[in-house]
C-alpha positions in Angstrom: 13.8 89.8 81.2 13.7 92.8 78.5 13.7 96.1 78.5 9.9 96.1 77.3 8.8 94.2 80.2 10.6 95.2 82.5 8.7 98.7 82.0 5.6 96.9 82.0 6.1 95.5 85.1 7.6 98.8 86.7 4.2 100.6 85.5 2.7 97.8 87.2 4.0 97.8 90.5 3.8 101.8 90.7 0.0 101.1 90.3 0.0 98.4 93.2 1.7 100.4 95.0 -0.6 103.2 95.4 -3.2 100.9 96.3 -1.1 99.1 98.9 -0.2 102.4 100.5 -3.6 103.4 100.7 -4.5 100.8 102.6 -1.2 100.6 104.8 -0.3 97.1 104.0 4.0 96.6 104.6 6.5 97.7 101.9 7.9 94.2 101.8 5.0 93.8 99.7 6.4 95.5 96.5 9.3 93.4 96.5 10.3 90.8 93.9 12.5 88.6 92.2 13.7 88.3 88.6 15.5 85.2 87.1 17.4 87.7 85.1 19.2 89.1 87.8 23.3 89.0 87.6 24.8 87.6 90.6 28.7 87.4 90.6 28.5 88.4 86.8 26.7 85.3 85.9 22.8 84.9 85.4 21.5 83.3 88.6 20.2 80.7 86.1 24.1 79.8 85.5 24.8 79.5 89.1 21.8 77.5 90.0 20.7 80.3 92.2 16.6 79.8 91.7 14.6 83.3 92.3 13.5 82.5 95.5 17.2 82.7 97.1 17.8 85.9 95.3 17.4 89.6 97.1 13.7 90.8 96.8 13.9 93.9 95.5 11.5 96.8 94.1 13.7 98.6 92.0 14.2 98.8 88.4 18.0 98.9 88.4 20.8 97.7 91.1 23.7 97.1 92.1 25.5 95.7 94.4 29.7 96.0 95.2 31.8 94.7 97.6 35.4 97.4 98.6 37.6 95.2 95.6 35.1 96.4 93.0 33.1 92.9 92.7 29.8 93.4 91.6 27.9 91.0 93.6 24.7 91.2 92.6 23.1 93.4 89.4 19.6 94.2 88.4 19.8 96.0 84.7 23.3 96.9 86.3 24.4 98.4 83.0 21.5 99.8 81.6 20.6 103.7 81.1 18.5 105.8 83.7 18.6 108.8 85.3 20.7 109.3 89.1 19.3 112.7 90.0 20.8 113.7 93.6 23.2 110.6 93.1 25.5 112.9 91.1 26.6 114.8 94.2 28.5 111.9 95.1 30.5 112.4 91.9 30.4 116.3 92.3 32.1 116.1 96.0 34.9 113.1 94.6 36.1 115.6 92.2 36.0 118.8 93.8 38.0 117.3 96.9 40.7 116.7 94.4 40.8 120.8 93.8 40.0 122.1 97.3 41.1 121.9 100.5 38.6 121.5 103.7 39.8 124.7 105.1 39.5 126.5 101.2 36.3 129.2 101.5 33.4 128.2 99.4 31.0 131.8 98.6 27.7 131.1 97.2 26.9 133.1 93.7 23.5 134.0 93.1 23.4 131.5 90.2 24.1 128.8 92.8 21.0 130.1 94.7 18.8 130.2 92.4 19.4 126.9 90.8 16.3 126.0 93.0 14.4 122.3 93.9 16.3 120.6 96.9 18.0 123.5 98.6 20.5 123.7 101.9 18.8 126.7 102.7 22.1 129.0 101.3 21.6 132.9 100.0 24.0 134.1 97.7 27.3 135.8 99.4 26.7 133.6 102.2 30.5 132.2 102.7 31.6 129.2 104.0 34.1 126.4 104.5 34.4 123.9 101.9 34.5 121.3 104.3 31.0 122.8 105.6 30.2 122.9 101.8 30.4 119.4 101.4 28.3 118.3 104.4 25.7 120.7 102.7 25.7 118.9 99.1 25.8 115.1 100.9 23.6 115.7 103.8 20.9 118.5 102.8 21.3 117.5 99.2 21.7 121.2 98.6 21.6 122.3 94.7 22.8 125.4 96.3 25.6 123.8 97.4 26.4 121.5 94.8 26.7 124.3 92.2 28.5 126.8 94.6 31.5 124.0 95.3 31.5 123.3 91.7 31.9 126.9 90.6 34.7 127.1 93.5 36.5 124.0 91.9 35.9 125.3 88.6 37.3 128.4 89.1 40.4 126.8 90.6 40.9 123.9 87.3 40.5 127.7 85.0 43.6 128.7 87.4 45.2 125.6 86.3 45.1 126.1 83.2 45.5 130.1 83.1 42.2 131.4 82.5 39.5 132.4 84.5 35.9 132.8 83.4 32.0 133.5 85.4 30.0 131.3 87.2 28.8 129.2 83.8 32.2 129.0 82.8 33.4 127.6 85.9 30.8 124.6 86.1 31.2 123.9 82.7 35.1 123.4 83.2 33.8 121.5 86.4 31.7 119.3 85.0 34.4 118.1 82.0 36.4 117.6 84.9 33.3 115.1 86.3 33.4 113.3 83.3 37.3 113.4 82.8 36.8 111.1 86.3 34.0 108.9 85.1 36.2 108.0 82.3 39.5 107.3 84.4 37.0 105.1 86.3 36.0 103.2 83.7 32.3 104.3 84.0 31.3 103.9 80.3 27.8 104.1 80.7 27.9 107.9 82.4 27.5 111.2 81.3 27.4 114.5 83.6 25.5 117.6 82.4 25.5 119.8 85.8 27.1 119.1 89.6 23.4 118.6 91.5 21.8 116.2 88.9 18.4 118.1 87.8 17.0 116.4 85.1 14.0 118.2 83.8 13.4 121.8 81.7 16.8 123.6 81.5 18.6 120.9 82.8 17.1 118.0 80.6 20.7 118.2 78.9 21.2 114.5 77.9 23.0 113.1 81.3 22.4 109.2 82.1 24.6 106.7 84.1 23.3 103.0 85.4 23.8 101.3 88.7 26.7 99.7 88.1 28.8 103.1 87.6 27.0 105.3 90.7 28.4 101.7 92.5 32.1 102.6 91.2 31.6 106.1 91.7 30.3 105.7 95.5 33.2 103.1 96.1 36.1 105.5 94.7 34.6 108.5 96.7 34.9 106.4 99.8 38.6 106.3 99.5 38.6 110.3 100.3 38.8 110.8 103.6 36.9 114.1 103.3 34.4 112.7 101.4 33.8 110.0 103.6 33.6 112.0 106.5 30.9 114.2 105.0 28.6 111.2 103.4 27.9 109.6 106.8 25.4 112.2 108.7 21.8 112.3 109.6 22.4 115.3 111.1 25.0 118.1 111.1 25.2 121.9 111.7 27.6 124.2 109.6 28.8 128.0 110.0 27.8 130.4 107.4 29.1 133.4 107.5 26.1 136.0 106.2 25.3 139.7 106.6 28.1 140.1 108.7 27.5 137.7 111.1 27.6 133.9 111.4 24.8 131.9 110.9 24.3 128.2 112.2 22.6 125.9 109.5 20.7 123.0 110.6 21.2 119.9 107.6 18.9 117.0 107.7 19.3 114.0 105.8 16.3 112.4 103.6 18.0 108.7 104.7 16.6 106.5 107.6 19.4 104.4 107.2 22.0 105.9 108.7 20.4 105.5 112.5 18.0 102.3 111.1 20.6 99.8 109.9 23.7 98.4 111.5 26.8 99.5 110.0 26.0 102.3 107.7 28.6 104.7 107.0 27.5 106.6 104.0 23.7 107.4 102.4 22.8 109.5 99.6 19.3 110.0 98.5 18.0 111.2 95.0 14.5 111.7 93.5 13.2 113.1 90.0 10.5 112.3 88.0 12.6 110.6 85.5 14.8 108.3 88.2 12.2 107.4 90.5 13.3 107.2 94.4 17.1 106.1 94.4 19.6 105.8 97.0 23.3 105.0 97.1 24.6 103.7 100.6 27.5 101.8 102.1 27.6 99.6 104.7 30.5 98.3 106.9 30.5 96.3 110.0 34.0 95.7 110.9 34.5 92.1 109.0 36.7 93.2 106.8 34.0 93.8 103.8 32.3 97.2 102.8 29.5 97.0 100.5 27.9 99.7 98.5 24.3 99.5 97.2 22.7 101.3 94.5 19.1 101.8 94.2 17.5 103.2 91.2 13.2 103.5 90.1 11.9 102.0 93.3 8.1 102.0 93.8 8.9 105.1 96.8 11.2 106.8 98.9 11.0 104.1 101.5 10.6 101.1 99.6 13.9 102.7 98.2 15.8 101.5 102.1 13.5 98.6 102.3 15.1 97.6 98.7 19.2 98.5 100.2 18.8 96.3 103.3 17.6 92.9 101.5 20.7 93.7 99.2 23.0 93.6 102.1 20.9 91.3 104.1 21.4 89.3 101.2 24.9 89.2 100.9 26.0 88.9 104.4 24.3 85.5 104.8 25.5 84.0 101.6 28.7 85.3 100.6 30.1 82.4 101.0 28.0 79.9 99.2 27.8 82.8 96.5 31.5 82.6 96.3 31.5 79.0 96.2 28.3 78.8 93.2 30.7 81.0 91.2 33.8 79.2 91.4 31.9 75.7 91.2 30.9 77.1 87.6 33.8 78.3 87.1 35.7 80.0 84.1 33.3 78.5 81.7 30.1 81.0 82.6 32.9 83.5 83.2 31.7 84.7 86.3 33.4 87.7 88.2 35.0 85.1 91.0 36.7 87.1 94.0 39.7 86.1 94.2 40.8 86.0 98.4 43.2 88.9 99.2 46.2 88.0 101.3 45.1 91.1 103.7 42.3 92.2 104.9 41.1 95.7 106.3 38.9 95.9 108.9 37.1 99.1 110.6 38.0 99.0 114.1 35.3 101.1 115.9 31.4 99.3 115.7 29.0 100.4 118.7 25.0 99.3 118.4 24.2 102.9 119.1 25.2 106.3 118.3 24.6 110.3 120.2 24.4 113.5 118.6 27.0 116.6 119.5 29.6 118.2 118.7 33.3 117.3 120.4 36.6 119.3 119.1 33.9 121.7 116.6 32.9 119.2 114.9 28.9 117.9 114.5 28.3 114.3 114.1 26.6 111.3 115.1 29.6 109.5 117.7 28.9 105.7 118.1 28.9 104.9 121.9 31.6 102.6 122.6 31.9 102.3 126.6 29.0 103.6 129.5 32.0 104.7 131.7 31.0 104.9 135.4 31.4 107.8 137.4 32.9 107.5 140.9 29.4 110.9 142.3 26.6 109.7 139.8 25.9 106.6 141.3 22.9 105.8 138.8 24.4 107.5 135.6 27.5 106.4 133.5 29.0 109.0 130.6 28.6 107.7 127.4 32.2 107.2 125.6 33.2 108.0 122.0 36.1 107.8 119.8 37.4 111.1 117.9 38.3 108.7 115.0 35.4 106.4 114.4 36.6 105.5 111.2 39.8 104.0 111.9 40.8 100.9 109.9 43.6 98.1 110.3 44.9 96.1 107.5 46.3 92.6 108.6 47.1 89.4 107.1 43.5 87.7 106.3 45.3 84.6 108.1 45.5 85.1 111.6 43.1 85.5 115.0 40.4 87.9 115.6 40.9 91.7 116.4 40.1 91.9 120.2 39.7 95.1 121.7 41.0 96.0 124.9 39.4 99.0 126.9 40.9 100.9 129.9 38.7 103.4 130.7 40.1 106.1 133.7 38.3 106.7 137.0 36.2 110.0 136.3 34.6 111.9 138.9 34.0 115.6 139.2 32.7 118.0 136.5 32.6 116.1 133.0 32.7 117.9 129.6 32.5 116.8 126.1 35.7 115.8 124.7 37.7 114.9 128.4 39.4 111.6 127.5 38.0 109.3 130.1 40.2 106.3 129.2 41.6 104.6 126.0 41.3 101.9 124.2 43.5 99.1 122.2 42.7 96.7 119.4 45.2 93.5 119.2 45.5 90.3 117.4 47.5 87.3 118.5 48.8 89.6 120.9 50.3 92.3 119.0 48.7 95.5 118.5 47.9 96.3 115.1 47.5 100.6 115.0 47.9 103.2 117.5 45.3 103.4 120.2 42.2 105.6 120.4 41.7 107.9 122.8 38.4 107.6 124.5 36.2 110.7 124.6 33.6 111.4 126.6 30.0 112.6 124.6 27.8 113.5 128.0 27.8 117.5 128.6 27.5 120.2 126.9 30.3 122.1 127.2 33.8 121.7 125.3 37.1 122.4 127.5 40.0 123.7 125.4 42.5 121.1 125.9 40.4 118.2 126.5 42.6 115.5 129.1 41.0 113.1 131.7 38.6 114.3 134.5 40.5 112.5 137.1 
């Protein structure tokens, strides 16, 4: 399909859409299909895929990659549009590599007044960089977005021997952005600012496609930082302001994070210009994490609607996709997966999660055990892990992780963060990491040391 239609139809289905809405008819009914769709670098065409076995999708642009960098599926993959919000993903990967969680982030009054989606930050409010990320990933703070890139800044000028004001500093920031998107091989991106404003002042010529936010979202998984600060609904950071410390409530504009089995990172965008887009990642423990790019659907929920027939999508039919692909063969020159000889695999998946804060840190902790307590015969304490993100890479070949619980006898008073037991993963008998301490998530009160309530 071309360009030209492809707008044509976009224009369309925004007008369908505000009639649908009006009269509260189901989402599902802006999706569609397009024959022109990439799947595994071929045209479905190539791969005898016909349009009604492909994802049905809203948006105008997709993408769709797997944790080796296979693009899986691509709608106008390549082609130009605008990311807004999806920059941040880019502005916490680089500024990670020049600051340390601990480092103190202070906001300038031009980060403050950059304006639009806002973490609710004052200039000279201080805080930790670490705090200063969740604010940029989960609030979608401008604020914060331009404060931690005038912090990096500053510290790439001290690099180099110079020094300079805030404008200065997120211009040296911002080179350093595109420095990365180059070194990633994103050809089709260019960064103008760290928050991704698109309109008035900050119409400044930036673009990137769906295929490169995909790269971008996959490399910034690999921080640990990073990753720890994509993944919230929810969180609470410290600010330190007039003297005193201030507790800032963050709310995140996804639904996907709580709503869909095995998310672990979601960032939203929306301009004029992009249209409601989302970036997310998905992993449940199989050994696969997929990241989705949405860009120009028909609404901000349409936008999720859009993400989970993607991965809906390719965790039924990886395997026949695989085997399309490699049945055509070098001839369509398709991007075939080639099967690694290892495998990692994320070792904590629980169907639900609870809210609080264990060792001072605010998160959503999945629920891994309902541990019973020997004086509460009718209530159980719900059982975390401090490292929910824990990963094992074993040889592909071999029997299934089986996890192995031993959970202590708990009575008494119990206190977020007591260990109340531990638990092992094995496979073929042998026990592939260290074992996780169980923690308990059920009152509201922290000890110092936590140990087990025994």
């Amino acid at each position: 399909m071309d360009a030209r239609r492809r707008r044509m139809l976009r224009a369309a289905s925004c007008a369908l859409a505000a009639a649908l809405v009006s009269c509260c008819l189901p989402l599902a009914a802006f999706a569609r299909t397009d024959g022109g769709d990439a799947v595994l670098g071929c045209s479905a065409a190539d791969l005898g895929i016909s349009e009604e076995r492909l994802p049905g999708i809203d948006a105008s642009h997709a993408a769709l990659m797997d944790e080796e960098g296979t693009l899986w599926y691509g709608r106008a993959a390549g082609e130009r549009a605008q990311i807004a919000s999806l920059t941040k993903i880019m502005t916490a990967a680089v500024a990670a590599e020049h600051l340390d969680a601990g480092d103190r982030i202070v906001v300038t009054p031009e980060a403050a007044a950059v304006g639009e989606s806002s973490a609710g930050l004052a200039a000279g409010d201080e805080m930790s960089f670490g705090d200063a990320l969740k604010a940029v990933l989960t609030a979608s703070g401008n604020d914060a977005a331009s404060a931690v890139a005038q912090a990096a800044g500053a510290a790439i000028l001290g690099g180099r021997g110079q020094d300079g004001g805030a404008a200065a500093r997120e211009a040296a920031f911002v080179e350093a952005m595109n420095a990365k998107a180059a070194e990633l091989g994103m050809d089709g991106t260019r960064f103008a600012n760290p928050h991704g404003l698109d309109f008035d002042a900050y119409a400044q010529g930036q673009y990137s496609c769906a295929r490169d936010v995909a790269v971008m979202l996959r490399h910034a998984m690999g921080n640990g930082l990073v990753r720890s600060s994509i993944g919230h609904a929810h969180a609470t950071i410290a600010v330190t302001r007039g003297g005193g410390t201030a507790a800032v409530e963050l709310a995140n504009t996804d639904t996907m994070l709580e709503g869909y089995p095995g998310t672990c990172a979601a960032k939203t965008g929306y301009t004029l210009a992009a249209g409601p887009c989302v970036a997310t990642a998905v992993n449940r423990g199989d050994g696969h994490e997929y990241y989705a790019v949405v860009l120009g659907s028909s609404s901000k929920p349409q936008r999720f609607e859009d993400s989970k027939a993607l991965y809906d999508w390719v965790l039924a039919h990886r395997d026949e996709l695989q085997a399309a692909a490699r049945a055509v063969g070098a001839a369509a020159e398709c991007d075939v997966p080639a099967a690694p000889a290892e495998a990692t695999y994320q070792l904590v998946s629980a169907p639900r999660s609870v809210h609080a804060e264990i060792r001072g840190e605010q998160a959503a902790w999945p629920v891994v055990a309902e541990v019973a307590h020997a004086d509460w015969t009718r209530r159980t304490v719900a059982a975390t892990v401090l490292e929910p993100d824990a990963t094992a890479t074993v040889p592909r070949e071999g029997g299934r992780l089986e996890q192995e619980a031993s959970l202590d006898a708990v009575t008494g008073n119990v206190a977020r963060g007591d260990v109340v037991g531990h638990l092992a993963f094995r496979r073929d008998g042998a026990v592939p990491g260290s074992p996780s301490s169980a923690s308990s998530a059920a009152s509201p009160e922290r000890p110092p040391q936590p140990r087990a309530s025994c």
